[in-house]
MMTF fields as JSON, N, C-alpha, C and O atoms, coordinates in Angstrom:
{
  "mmtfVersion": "1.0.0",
  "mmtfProducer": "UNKNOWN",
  "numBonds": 379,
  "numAtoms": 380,
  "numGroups": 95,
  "numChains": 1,
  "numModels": 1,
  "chainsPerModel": [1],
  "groupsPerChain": [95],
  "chainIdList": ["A"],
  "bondAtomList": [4, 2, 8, 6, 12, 10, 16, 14, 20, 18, 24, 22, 28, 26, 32, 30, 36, 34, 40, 38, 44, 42, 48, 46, 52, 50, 56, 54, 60, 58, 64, 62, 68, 66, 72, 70, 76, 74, 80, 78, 84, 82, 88, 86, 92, 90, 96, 94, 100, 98, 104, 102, 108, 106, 112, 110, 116, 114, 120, 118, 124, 122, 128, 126, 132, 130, 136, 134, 140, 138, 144, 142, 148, 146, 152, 150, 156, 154, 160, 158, 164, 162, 168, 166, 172, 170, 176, 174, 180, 178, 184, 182, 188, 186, 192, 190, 196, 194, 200, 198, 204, 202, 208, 206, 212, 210, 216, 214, 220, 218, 224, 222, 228, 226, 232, 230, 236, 234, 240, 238, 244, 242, 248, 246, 252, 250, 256, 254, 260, 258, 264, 262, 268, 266, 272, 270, 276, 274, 280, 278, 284, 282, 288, 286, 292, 290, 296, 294, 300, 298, 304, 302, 308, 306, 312, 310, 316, 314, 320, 318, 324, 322, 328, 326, 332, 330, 336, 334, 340, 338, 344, 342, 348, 346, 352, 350, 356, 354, 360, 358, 364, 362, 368, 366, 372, 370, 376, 374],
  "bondOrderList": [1, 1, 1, 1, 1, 1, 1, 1, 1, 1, 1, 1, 1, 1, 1, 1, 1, 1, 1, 1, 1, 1, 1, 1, 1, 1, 1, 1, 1, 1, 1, 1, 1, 1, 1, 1, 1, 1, 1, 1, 1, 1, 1, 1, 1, 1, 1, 1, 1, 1, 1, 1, 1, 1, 1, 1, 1, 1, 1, 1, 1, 1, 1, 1, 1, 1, 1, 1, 1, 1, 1, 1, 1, 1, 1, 1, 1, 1, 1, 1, 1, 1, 1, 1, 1, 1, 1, 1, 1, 1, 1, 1, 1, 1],
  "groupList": [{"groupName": "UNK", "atomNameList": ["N", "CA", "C", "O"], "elementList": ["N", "C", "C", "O"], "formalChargeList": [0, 0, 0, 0], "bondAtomList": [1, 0, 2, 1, 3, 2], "bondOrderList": [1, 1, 2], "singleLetterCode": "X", "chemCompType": "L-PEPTIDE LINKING"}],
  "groupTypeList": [0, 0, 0, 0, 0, 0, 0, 0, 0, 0, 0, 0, 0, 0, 0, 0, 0, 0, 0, 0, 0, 0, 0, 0, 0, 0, 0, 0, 0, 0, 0, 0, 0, 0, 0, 0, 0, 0, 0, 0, 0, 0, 0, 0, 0, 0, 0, 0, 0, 0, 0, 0, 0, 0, 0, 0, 0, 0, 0, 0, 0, 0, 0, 0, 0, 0, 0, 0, 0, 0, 0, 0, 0, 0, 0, 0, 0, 0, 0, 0, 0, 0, 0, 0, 0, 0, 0, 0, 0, 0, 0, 0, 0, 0, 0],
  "groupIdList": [1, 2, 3, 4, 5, 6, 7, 8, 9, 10, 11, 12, 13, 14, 15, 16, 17, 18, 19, 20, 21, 22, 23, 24, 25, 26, 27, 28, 29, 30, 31, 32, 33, 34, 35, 36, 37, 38, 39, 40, 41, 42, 43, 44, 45, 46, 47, 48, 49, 50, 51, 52, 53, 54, 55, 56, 57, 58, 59, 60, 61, 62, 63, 64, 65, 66, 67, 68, 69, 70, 71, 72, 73, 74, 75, 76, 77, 78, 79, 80, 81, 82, 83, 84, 85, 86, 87, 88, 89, 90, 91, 92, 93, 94, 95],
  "secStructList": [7, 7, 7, 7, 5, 7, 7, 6, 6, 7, 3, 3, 7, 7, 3, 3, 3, 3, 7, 1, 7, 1, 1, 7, 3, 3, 3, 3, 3, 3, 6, 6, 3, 3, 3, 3, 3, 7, 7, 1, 7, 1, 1, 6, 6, 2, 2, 2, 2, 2, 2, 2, 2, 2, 2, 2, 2, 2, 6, 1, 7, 7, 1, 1, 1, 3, 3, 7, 7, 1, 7, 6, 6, 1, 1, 3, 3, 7, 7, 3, 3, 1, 7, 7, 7, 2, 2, 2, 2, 2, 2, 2, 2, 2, 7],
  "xCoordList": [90.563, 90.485, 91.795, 92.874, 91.656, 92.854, 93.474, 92.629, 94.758, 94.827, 95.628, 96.233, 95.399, 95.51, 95.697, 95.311, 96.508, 96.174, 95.589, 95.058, 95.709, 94.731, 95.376, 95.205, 96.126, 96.824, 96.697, 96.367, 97.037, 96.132, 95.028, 95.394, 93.986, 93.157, 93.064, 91.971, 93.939, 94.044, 93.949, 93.669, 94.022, 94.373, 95.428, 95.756, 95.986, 97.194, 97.221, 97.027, 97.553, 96.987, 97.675, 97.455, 98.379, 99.261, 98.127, 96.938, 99.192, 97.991, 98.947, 99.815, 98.725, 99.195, 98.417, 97.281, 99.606, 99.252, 99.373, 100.051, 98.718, 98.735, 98.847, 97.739, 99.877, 99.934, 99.706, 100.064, 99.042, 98.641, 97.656, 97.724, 96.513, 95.906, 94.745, 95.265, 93.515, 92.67, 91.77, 91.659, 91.449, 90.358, 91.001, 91.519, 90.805, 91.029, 89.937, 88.872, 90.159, 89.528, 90.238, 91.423, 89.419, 89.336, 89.054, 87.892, 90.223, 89.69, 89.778, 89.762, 89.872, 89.723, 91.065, 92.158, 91.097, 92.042, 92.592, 92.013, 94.111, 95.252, 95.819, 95.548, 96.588, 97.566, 97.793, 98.873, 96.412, 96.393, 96.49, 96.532, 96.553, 96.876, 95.623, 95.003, 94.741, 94.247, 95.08, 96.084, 93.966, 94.789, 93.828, 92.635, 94.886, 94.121, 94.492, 95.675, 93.919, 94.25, 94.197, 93.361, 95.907, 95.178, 95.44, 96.116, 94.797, 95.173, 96.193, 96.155, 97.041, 98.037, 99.186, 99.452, 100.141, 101.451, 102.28, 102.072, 103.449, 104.171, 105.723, 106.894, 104.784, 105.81, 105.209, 104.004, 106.225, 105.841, 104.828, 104.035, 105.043, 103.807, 102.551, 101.639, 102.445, 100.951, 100.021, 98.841, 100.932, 100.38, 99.802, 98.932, 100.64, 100.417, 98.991, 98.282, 98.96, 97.712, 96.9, 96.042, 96.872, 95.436, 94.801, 93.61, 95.959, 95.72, 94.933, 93.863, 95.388, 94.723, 93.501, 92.444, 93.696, 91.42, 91.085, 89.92, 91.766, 90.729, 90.647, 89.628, 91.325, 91.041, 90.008, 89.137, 90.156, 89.724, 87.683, 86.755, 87.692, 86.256, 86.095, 85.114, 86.715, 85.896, 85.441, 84.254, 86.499, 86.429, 85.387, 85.03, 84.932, 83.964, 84.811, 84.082, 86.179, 87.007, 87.568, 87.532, 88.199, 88.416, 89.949, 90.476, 90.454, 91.55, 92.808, 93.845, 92.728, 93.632, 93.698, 94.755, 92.583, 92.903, 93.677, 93.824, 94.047, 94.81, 95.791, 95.555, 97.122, 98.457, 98.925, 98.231, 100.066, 101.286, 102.3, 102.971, 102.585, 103.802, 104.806, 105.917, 104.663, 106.201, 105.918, 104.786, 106.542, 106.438, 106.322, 105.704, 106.702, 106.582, 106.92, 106.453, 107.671, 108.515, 108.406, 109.18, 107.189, 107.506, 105.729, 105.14, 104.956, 104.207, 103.545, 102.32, 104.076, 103.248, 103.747, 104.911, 102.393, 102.51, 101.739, 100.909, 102.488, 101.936, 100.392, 100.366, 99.614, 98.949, 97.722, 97.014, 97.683, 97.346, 96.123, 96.139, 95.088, 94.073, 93.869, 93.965, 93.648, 93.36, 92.246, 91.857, 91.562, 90.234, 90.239, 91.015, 89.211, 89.214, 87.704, 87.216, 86.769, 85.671, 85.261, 86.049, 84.014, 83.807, 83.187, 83.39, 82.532, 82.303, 83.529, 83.607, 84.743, 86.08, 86.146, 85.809, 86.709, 87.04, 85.967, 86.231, 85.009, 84.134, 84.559, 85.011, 84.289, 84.804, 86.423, 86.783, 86.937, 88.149, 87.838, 87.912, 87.488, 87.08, 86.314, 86.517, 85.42, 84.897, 85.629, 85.196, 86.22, 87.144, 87.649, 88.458],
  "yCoordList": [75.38, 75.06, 75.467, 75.016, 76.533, 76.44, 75.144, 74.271, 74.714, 74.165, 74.486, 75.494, 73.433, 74.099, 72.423, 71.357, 72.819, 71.975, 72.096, 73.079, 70.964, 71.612, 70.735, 69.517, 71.442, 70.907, 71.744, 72.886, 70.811, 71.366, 72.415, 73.58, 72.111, 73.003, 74.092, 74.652, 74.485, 75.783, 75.618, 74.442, 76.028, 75.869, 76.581, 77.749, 75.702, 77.1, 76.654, 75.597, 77.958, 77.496, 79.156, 80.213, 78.952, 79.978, 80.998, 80.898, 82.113, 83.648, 84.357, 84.758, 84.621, 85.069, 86.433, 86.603, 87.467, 88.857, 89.119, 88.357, 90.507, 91.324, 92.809, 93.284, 93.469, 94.866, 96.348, 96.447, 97.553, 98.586, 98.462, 99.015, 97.283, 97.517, 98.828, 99.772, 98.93, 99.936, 99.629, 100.34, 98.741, 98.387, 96.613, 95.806, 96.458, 94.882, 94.35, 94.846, 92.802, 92.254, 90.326, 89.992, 89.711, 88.311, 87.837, 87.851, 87.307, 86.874, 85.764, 85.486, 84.777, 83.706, 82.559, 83.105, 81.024, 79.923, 80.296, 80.337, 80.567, 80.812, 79.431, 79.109, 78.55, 77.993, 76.957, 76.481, 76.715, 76.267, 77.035, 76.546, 78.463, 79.649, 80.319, 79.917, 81.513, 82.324, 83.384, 83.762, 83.926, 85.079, 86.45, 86.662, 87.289, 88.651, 90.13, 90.411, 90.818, 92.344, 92.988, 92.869, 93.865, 94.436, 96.054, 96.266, 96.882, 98.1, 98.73, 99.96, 98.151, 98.949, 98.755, 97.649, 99.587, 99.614, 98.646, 98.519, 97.851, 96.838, 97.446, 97.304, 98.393, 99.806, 99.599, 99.656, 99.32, 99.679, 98.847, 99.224, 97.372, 96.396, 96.715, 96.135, 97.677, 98.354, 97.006, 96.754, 96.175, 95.639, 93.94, 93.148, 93.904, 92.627, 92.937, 92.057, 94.301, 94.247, 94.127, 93.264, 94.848, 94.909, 93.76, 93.57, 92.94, 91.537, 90.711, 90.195, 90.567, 90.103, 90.968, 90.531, 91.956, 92.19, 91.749, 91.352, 91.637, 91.692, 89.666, 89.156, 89.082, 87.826, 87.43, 86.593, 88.157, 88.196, 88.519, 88.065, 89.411, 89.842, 88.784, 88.133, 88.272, 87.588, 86.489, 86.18, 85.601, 84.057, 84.312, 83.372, 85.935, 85.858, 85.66, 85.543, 85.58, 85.211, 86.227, 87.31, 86.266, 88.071, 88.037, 87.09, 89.475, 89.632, 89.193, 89.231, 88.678, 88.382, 86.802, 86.181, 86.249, 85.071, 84.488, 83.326, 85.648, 85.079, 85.962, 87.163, 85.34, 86.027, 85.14, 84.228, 85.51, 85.176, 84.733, 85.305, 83.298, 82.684, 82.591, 82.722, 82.401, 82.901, 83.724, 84.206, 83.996, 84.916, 86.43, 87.07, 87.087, 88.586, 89.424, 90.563, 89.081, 90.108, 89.592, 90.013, 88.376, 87.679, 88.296, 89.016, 87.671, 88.031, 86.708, 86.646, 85.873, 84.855, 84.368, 84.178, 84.078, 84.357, 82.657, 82.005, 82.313, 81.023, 82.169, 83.371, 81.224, 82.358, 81.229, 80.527, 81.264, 80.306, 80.915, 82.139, 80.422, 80.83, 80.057, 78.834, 80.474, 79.588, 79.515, 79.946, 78.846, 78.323, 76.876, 76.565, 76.114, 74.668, 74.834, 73.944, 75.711, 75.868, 75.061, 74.999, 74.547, 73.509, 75.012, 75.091, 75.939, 77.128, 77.592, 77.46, 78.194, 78.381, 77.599, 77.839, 76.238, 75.225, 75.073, 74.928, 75.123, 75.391, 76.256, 76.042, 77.618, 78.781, 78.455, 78.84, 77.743, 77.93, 77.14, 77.712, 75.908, 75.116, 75.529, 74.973, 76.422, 76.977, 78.587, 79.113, 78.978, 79.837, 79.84, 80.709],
  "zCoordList": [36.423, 37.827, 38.509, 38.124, 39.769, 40.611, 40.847, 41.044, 40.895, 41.933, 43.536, 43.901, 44.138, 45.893, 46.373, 45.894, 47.587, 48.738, 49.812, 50.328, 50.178, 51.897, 53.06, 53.111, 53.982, 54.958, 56.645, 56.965, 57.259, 59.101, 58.393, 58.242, 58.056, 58.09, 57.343, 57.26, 56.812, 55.993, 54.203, 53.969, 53.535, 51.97, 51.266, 51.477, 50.321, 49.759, 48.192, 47.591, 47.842, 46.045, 45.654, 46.247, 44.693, 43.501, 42.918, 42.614, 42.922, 42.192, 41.975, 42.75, 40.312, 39.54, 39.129, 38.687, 39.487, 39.632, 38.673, 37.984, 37.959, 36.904, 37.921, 38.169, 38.437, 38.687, 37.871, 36.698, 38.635, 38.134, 36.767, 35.669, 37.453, 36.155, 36.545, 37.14, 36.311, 35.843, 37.54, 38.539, 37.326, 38.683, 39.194, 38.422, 40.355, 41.044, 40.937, 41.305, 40.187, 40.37, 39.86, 39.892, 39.579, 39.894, 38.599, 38.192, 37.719, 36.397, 36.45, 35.251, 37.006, 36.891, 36.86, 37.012, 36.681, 36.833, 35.265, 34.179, 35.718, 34.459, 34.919, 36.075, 34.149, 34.225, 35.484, 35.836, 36.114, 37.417, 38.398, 39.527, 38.201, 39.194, 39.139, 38.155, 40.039, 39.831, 39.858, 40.462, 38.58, 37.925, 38.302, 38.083, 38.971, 39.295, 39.014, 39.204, 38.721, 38.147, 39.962, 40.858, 39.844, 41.466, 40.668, 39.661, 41.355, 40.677, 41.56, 41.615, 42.216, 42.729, 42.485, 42.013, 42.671, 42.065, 43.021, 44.228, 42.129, 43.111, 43.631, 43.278, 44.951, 45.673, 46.832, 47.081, 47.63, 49.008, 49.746, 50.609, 49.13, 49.478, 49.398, 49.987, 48.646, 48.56, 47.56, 47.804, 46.307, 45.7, 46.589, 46.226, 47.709, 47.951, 49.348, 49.836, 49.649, 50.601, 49.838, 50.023, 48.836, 47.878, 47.22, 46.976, 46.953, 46.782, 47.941, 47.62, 49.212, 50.401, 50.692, 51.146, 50.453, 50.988, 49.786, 49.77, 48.537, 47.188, 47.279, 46.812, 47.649, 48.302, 49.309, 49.068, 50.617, 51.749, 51.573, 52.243, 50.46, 50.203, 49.402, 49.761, 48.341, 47.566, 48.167, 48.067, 49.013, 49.88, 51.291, 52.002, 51.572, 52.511, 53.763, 54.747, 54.066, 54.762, 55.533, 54.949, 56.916, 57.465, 56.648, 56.065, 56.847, 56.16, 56.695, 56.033, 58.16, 58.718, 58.419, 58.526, 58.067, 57.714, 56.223, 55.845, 55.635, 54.753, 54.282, 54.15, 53.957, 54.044, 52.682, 52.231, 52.17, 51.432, 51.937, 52.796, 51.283, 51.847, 51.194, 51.708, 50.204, 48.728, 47.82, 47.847, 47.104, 46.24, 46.643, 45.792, 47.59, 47.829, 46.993, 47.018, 46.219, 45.263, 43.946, 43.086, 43.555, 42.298, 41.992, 42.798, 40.282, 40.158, 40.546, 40.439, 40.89, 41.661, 42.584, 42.938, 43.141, 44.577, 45.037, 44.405, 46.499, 46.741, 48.162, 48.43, 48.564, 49.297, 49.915, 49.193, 51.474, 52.409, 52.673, 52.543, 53.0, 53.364, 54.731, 54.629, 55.779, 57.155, 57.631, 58.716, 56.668, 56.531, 55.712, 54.809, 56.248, 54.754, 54.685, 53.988, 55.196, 54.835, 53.277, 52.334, 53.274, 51.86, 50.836, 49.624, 51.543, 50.497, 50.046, 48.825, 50.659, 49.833, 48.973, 47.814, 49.49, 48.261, 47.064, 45.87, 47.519, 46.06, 45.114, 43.99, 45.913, 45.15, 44.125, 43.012, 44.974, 43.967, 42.895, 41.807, 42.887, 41.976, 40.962, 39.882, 41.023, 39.997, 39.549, 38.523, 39.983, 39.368, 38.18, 37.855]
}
């Protein structure tokens, strides 16, 4: 299970990157973190957009609604979603 909080409305919960793997995708709750393969290199912030649509599609959520708040330069990352929708929070829970 992720875990996350949920404060004014939004949610924030840890993701733990795996960079330049083969294809992006969504493996699931590591360590209390979701853990994700992005396939882009961590150059030029290229790895942290790819992370936010590869978020943004999975949560059904637009891409502007969710950003990174720590971790820019680490492989984990804290990361807000500005939504508390009860389908997100599901989703993470079963992650």
């Amino acid at each position: 299970m992720v875990n996350y909080s949920e404060k004014d409305g939004s949610l924030r919960f840890q993701v733990r990157v795996v960079p330049r793997a083969s294809r992006s995708e969504i493996l699931g709750a590591y360590d209390g973190a979701l853990r994700i393969r992005i396939a882009a290199p961590p150059v030029e912030n290229a790895a942290n957009e790819e992370l936010l649509r590869v978020l943004a599609e999975a949560l059904g959520v637009r891409r502007s609604a969710v950003e990174i708040t720590a971790g820019h330069a680490s492989k984990i990352k804290t990361v807000r979603i500005m939504s508390a929708d009860p389908n997100v929070i599901q989703w993470l829970r079963q992650a």
